[in-house]
DRENMI-99981 format. One line per field, with one value per residue (C-alpha): residue in one letter; chain; x, y, z; residue number from 0. Coordinates in pm, whole numbers, plus 32768, in hexadecimal, padded with zeros to 4 digits. Example, Ala and Ser with C-alpha at 12.3 -4.5 7.8 and 13.67 -1.06 7.14 Angstrom:
<sites>
code	a s
unit	A A
u	84CE 8557
v	7E3E 7F96
w	830C 82CA
pos	0 1
</sites>
This chain:
<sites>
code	x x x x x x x x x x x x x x x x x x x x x x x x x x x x x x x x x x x x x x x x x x x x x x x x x x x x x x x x x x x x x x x x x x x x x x x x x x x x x x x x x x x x x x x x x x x x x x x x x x x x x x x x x x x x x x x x x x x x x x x x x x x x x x x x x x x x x x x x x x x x x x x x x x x x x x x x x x x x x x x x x x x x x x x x x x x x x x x x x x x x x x x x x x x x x x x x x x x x x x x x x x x x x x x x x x x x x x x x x x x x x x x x x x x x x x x x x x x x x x x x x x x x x x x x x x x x x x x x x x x x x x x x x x x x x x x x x x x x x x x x x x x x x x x x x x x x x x x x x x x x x x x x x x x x x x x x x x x x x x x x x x x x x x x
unit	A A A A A A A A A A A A A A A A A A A A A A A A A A A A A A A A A A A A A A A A A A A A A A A A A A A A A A A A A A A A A A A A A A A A A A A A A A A A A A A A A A A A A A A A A A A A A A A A A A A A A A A A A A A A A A A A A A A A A A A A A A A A A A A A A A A A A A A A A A A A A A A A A A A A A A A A A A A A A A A A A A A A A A A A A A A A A A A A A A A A A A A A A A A A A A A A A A A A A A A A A A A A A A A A A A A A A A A A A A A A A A A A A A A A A A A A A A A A A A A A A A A A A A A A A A A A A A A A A A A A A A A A A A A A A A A A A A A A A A A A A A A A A A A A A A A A A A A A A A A A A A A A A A A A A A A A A A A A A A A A A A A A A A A
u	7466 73ED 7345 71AF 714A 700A 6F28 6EF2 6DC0 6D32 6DEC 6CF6 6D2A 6D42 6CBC 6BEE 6B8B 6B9C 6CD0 6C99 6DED 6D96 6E89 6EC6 6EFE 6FFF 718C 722E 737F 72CD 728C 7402 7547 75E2 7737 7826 77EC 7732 76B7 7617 75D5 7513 7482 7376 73C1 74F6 74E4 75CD 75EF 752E 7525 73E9 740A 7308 73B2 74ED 74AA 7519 743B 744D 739E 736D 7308 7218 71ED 708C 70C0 716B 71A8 70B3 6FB2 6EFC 6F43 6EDF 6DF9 6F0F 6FB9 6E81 6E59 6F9E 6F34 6E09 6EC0 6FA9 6E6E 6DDC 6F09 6F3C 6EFF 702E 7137 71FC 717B 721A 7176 70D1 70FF 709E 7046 7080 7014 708C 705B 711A 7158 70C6 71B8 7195 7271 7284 7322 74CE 7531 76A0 773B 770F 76A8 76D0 777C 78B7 7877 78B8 79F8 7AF2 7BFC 7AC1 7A89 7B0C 7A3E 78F4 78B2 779D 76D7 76F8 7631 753D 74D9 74F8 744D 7319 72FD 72DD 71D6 714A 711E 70C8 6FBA 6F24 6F2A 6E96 6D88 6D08 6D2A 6E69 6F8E 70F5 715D 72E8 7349 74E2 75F2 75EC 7471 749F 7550 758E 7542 76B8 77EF 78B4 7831 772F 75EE 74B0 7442 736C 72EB 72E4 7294 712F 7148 70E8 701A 6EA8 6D6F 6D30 6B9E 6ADB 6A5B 6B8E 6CCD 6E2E 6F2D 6FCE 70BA 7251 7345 749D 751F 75EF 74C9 737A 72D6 72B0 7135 7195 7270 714B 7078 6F8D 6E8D 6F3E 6EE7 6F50 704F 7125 7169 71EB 72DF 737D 7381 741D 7529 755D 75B0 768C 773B 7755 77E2 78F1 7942 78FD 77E0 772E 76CA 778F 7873 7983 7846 76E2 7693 7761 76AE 7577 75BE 7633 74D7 7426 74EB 7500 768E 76ED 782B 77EC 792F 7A06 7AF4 79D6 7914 7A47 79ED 787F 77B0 7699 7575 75D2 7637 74DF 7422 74CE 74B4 7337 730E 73ED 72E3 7276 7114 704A 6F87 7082 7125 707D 6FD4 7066 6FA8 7037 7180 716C 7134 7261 7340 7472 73C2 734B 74AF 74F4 73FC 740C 72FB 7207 71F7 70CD 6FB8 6EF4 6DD1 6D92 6D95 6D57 6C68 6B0B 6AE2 6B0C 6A82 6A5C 6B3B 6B8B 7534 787F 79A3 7953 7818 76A7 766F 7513 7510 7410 7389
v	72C5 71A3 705D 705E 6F2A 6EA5 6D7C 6C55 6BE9 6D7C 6DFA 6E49 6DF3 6C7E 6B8B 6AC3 699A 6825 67A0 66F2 6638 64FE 6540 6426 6395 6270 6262 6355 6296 613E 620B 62ED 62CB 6419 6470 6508 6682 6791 6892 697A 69A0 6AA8 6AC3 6A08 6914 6888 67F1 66D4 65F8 64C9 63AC 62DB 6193 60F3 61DA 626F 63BB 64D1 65E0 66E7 667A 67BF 674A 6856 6877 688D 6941 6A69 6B79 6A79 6AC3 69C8 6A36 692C 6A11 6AB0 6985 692D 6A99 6A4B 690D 69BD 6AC0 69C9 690E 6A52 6A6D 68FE 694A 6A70 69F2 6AD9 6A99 697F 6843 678D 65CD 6583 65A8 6508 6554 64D8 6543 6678 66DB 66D3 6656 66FA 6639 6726 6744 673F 6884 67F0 695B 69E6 6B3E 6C51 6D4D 6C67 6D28 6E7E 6E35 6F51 6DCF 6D49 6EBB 6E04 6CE8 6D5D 6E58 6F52 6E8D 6D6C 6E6A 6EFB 6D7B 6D39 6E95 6E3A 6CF6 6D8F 6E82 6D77 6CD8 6DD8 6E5F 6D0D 6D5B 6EA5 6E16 6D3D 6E2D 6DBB 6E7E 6DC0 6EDD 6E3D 6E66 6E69 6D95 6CD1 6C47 6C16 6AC0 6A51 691A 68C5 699F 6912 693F 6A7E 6A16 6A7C 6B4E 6AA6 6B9D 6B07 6B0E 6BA6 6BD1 6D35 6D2F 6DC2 6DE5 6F4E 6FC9 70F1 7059 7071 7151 7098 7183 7081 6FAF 6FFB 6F4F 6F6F 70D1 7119 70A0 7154 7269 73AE 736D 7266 735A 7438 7339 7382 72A0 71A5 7148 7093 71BE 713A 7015 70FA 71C4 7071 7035 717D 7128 6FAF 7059 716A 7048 6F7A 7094 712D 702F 7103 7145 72AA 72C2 7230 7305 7292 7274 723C 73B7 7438 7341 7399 74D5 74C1 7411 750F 760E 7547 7563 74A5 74CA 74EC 7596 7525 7461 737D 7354 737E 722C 725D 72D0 73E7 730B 7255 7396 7405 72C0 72AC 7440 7401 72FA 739E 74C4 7510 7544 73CD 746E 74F7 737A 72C9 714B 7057 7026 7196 7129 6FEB 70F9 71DC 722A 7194 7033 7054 7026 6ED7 6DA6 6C80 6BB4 6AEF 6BFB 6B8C 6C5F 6C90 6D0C 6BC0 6AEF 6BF8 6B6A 6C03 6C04 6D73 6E04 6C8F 6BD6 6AC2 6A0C 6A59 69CB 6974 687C 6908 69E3 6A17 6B7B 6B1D 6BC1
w	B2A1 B33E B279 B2B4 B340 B2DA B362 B293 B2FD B27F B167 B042 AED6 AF0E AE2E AEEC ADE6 AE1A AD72 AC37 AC90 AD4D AEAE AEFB B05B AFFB B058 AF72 AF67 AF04 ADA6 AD6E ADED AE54 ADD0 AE78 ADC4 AE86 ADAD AEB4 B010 B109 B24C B208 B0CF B00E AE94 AE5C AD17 AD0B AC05 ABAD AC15 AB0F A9C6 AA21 AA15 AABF AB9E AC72 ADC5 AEAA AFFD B0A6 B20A B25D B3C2 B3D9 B4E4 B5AA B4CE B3E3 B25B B188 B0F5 B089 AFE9 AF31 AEAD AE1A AD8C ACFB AC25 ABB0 AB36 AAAB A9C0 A97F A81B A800 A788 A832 A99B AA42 AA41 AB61 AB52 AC8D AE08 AF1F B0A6 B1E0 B364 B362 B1C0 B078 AF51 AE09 ACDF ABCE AA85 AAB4 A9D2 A9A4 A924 AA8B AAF2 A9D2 AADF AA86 A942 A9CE AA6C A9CC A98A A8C8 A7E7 A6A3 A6D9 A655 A53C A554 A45F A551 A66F A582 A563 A6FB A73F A64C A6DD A855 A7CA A71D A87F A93E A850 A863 A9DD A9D7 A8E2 AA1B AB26 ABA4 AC0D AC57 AD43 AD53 ABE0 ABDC AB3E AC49 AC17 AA7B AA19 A8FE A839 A7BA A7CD A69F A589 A663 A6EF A6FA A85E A951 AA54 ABB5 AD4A AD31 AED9 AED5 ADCD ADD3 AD50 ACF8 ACC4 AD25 AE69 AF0E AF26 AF2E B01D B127 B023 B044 AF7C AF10 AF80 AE38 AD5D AE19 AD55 ADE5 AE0E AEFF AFA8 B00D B06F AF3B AEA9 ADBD AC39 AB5A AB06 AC12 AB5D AA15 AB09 AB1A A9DA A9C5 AABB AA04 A8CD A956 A9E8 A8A9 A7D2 A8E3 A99E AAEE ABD9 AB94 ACFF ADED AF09 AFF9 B0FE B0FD B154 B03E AF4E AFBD AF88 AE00 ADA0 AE4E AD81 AC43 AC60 AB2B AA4C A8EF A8C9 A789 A837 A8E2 A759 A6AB A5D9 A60D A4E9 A51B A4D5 A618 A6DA A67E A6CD A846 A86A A818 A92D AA50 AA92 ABE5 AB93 AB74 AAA3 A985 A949 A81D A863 A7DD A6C3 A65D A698 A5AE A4AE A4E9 A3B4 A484 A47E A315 A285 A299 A212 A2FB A255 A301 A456 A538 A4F4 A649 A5A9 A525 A65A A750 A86B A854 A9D7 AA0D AB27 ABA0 ACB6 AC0D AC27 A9BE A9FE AB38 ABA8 AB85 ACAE AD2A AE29 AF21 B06A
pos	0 1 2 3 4 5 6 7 8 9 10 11 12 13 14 15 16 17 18 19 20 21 22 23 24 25 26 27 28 29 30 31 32 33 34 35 36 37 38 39 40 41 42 43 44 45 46 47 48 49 50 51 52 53 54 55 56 57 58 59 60 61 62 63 64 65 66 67 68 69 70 71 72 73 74 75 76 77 78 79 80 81 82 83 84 85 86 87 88 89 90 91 92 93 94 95 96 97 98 99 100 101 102 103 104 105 106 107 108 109 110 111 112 113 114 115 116 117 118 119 120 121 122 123 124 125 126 127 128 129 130 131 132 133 134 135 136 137 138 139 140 141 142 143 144 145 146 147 148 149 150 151 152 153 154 155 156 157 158 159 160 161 162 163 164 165 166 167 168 169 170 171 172 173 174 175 176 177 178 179 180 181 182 183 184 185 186 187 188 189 190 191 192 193 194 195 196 197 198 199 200 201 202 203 204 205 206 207 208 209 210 211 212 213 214 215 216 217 218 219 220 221 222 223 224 225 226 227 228 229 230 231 232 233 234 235 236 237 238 239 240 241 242 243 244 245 246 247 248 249 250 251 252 253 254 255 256 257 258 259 260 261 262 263 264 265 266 267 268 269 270 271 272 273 274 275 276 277 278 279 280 281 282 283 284 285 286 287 288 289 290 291 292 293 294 295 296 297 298 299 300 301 302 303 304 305 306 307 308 309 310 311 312 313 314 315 316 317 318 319 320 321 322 323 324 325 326
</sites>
């Protein structure tokens, strides 16, 4: 199956708002030296470490190209820059400094999430690492996240490991959700079909080129916690056709072996997510409430409800280093 290419300068569901960010126009290098780590890198942007010159503390600076394929996509970039400012108050979206523009990129220095990526969690050598109280807490955080997302219309539409940091790795961190690139805006005046993503991690609605929701974004969640609990993907094949082909079947092993050390509450929170009908998968907000998360108290959990923007409706990167995946 090949990847649907879409035009930047037409995709719909972009924010299209102003940035309340000042970008601005000076050198960024007079203002942070850049260290020698590089914590992502794609076709069209790399994050590398970067150090304030004026305080001495560390960033994440993700350089954006603003052409790409020959086309002109800052509008892109500054979609980006508008859901990251549309979450600025979620503690568990990553947070936006700075930004900087020059003649050919636009430089946004984030937040540095020093415990890296939490995929580095579901590595089968890491599975003593982190108890399942320890991903009750990570999972309630994401959904704590994403609800406050959904709550504005948004949908990430690249939830995996790779794309949830975290804030420290010892003692365990909080999650900061990151690279909002294929996010959208989601209303009733428009139908989302065009956006592709990671082929292990798309939902079977993407598959058949079906309108998307903000249920796509719980089928991730879905796969995230799978990951968490076995240490293995749920979906992926020795190729891209036979993965395809086990999310459009909803091949996943719940055999005893695979949850062997996985209660039922969890079985049944991941069983509920991995569904092939949009539909059938609860929001997030129904997910917070699951019996699974109810177990453990973690104290003072963000409470979305509280600081959720009222715009509705309106358009408003371990052990290793932090890793930003970017497009």
């Amino acid at each position: 199956m090949s990847r649907r290419r879409f035009d930047c300068r037409s995709i719909s569901g972009l924010l299209t708002t102003t940035p309340q960010t000042p970008i601005k126009m000076e050198n960024f290098n007079n203002f942070y030296t850049l260290t020698s780590k590089e914590l992502g890198r794609g076709k069209f942007a790399v994050v590398r470490q970067c150090i304030s010159k004026s305080t001495g503390q560390e960033y994440a600076a993700k350089f954006l190209k603003k052409r790409r394929r020959g086309q002109d996509c800052r509008a892109e970039i500054l979609h980006e820059i508008a859901v990251l400012e549309l979450a600025k108050s979620c503690p568990h979206v990553i947070n936006l400094h700075e930004i900087y523009e020059n003649t050919s990129e636009i430089i946004l220095v984030l937040e540095y999430a020093a415990g890296g990526e939490i995929f580095n969690l579901c590595l089968p050598e890491l599975a003593e690492m982190v108890t399942e109280s320890d991903i009750i807490r990570l999972i309630k955080q994401i959904l704590e996240g994403v609800y406050y997302l959904h709550q504005n219309n948004i949908v990430h539409l690249d939830l995996k490991p790779q794309n949830i940091l975290l804030s420290s790795i010892y003692p365990l961190g909080d999650i900061k959700i990151v690279d909002f690139g294929m996010s959208r805006k989601i209303g009733n005046a428009c139908e989302l079909r065009e956006i592709m993503g990671t082929p292990e991690y798309l939902a079977p609605e993407i598959l058949n080129y079906d309108p998307i929701t903000t249920a796509t974004d719980m089928w991730n969640i879905g796969i995230i916690a799978y990951m968490l609990v076995t240490h293995t993907s749920p979906f992926v094949g020795e190729d891209n056709q036979e993965t395809y082909l086990n999310i459009s079947q909803v091949n996943v092993d719940y055999s005893e072996e695979t949850f062997s050390s996985v209660s039922q509450l969890a079985t049944d929170f991941i069983q509920s997510l991995l569904v092939k009908n949009p539909e059938k998968r609860p929001t997030a907000e129904i997910c917070l409430s699951h019996s699974w998360l109810q177990q453990w108290d973690f104290g003072n959990l963000f409470h979305p409800e509280e600081t959720s923007s009222s715009s509705q409706g309106e358009e408003t990167e371990s052990q290793r280093d932090a890793v930003f995946c970017i497009i």
